[in-house]
N, C-alpha and C positions, 0 to 999 in steps of 0.2 A: 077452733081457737088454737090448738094445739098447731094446725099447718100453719097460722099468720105465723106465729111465734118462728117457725122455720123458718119461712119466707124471708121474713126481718135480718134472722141471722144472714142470711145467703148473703144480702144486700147490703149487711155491714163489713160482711168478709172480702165482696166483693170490692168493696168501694177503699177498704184496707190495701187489698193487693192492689188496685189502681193507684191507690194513691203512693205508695213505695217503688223506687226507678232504683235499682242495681248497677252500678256503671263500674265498668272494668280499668284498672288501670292504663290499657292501651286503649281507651275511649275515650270520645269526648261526645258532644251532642248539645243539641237545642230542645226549649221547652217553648212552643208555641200554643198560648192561651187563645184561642179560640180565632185561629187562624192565623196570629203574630207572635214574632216572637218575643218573648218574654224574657228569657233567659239561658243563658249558657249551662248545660249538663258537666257536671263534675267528676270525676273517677271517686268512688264511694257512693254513698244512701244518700237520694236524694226523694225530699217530698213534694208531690203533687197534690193539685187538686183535682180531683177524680169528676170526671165528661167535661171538664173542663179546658185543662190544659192537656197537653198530647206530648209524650219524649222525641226525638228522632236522634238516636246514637250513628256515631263513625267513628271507623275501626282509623286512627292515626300511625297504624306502625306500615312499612313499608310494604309494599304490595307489588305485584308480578302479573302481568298483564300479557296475554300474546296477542300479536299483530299478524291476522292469519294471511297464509302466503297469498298472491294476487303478481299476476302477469304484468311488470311496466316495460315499457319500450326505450329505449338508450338513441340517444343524439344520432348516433348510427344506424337505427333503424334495426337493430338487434330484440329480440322479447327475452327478456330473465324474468324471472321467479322470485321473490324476495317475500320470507320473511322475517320478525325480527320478536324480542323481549323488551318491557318498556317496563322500568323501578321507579315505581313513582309513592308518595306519601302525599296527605292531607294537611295543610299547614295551619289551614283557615278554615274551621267549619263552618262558620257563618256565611262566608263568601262558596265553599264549596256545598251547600245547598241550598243558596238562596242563587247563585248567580248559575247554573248550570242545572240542567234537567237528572242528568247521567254520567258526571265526570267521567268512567269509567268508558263507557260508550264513545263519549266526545272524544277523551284521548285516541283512543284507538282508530277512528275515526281521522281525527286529522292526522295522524300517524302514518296511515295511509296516502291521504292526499299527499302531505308535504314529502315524502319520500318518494313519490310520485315524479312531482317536481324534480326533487333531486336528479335522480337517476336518468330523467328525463334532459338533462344540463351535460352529462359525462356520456363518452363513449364507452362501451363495451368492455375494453382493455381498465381503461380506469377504474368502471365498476366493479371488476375482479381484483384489480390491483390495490386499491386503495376504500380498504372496508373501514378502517378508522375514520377517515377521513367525511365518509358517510355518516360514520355514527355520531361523529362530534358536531357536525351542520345539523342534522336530525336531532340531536339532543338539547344543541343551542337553539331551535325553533320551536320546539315544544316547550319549553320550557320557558321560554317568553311568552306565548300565545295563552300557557295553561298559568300562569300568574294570575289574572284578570276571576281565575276560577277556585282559588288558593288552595291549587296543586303541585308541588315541586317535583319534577320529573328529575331522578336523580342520575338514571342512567340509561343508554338505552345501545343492543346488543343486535346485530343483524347476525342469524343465524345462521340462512341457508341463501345462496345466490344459485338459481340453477339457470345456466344459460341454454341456448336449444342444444339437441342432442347430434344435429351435423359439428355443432361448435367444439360440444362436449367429445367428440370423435378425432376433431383435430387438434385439438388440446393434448389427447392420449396420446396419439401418432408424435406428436413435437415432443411429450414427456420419453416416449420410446426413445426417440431420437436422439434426445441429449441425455439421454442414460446411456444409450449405446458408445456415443462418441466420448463420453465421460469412461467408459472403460477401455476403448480402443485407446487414447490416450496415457492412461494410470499404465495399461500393460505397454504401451509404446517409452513410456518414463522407465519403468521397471527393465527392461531390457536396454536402453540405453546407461542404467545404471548400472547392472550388469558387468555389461562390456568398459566400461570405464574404469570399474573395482576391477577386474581381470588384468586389462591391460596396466594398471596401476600397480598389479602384484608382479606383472611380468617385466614391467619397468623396476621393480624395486629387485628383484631377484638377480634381474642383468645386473643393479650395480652397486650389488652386495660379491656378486660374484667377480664384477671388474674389480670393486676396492680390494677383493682377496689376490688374487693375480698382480694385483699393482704392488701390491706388499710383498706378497715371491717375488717379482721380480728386482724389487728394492734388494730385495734382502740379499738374494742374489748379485746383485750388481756390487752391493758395497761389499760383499765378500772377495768377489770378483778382482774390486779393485784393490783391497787389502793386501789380496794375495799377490797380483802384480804388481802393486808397491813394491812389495817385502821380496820379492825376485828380480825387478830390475835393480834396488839396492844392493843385494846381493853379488848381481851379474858387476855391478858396475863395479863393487870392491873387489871382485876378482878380477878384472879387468887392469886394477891401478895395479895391484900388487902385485899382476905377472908383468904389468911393464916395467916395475920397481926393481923387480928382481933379475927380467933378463941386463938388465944395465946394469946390474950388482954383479960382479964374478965372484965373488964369495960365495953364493948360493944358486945351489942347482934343483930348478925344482921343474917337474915333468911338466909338459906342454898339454900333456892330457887333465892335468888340474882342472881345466874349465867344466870340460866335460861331467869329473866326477861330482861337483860342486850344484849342476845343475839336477844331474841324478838323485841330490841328495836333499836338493830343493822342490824336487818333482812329490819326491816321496813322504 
């Protein structure tokens, strides 16, 4: 008697925890009664009916997905490598487990193909060159495609592009190459700058050194002329005043007057 009375309890306790569903603030879920669904699962305590109805919770906050690397071929007939990261969240749980087996899978999956496609449209150069430009066609396809599944693909991130390793060799060689001419150049600028400061200092010095010469020689000249001013005046009033006087016979004055006049204008 004593084991039914266990028994029972097991079966009420059991049927308690069945019937009580936990759902986390970042959840949502479905309540299918016995194969249909019945109802939307709520964040907080929600009651069931135990063997009867069944929960199926999904995680709605944003999720991170990788799209493992795979070999595609480029318009050019080139093979790269690509893989990428794909931000997607659950908008719709209803439609994201009623309309799709494994959203999760299927993204990835056409993620694949349609970058596939992509990649398969551009040459080589473009693939390398324009990774945006991928990610934004790739994200606008997914993310129409996964509508239908009510998943919002919010972003999506091409990681790695590895093109073949002859490629990858001549890529290095051409980075050599304009690193190299990138500095033949900077030192070919640097020495023409050089010579230009130099010759600029040796231009300024010449004609700092002319302005000082051109000033001596000013300065000199109007002395120069100052001074020969001031002695052919001189010469000239000695000049009158001996003709004045030899035509005066009153005054006698020495003929060597000029002479001393200039002696005394010399000195």
């Amino acid at each position: 008697m004593e084991w039914f009375w266990i028994i029972i309890g097991l079966i009420v306790l059991y049927i308690i925890i069945k019937s009580v569903v936990i759902v986390n603030q970042y959840e949502l879920g479905l309540i299918f009664r016995l194969g249909k669904v019945s109802r939307v699962l709520k964040p907080g305590v929600n009651i069931l009916i135990p063997l009867i109805e069944e929960p199926v919770k999904v995680d709605v906050r944003t999720k991170v997905i990788d799209v493992p690397s795979q070999e595609m071929i480029t318009k050019d007939n080139a093979a790269v490598s690509i893989d990428a990261v794909i931000y997607y969240r659950v908008v719709d749980v209803k439609r994201a487990l009623l309309e799709v087996q494994n959203y999760e899978y299927a993204i990835v999956n056409l993620a694949q193909t349609t970058l596939r496609a992509i990649i398969g449209s551009m040459e080589l150069d473009e693939v390398l060159n324009k990774r945006e430009h991928i990610n934004s066609k790739l994200l606008e396809s997914l993310d129409k495609d996964t509508d239908s599944w009510g998943v919002r693909v919010e972003k999506v991130e091409l990681r790695e592009i590895e093109p073949p390793q002859d490629i990858k060799n001549a890529m290095t060689q051409q980075m050599k190459a304009e690193r190299l001419k990138r500095a033949a150049i900077l030192e070919a600028e640097g020495e023409k700058q050089s010579k230009i400061l130099k010759a600029e200092g040796i231009a300024e010095s010449l004609r700092i050194e002319a302005e000082g010469q051109a000033k001596a020689i000013k300065i000199v000249a109007e002395a120069a002329q100052q001074y020969f001013k001031d002695e052919a005046q001189l010469y000239k009033a000695l000049d009158v005043t001996n003709t004045v006087l030899k035509e005066n016979t009153k005054y006698i004055i020495s003929e060597n007057i000029m002479d001393v006049a200039k002696k005394l204008v010399k000195k």
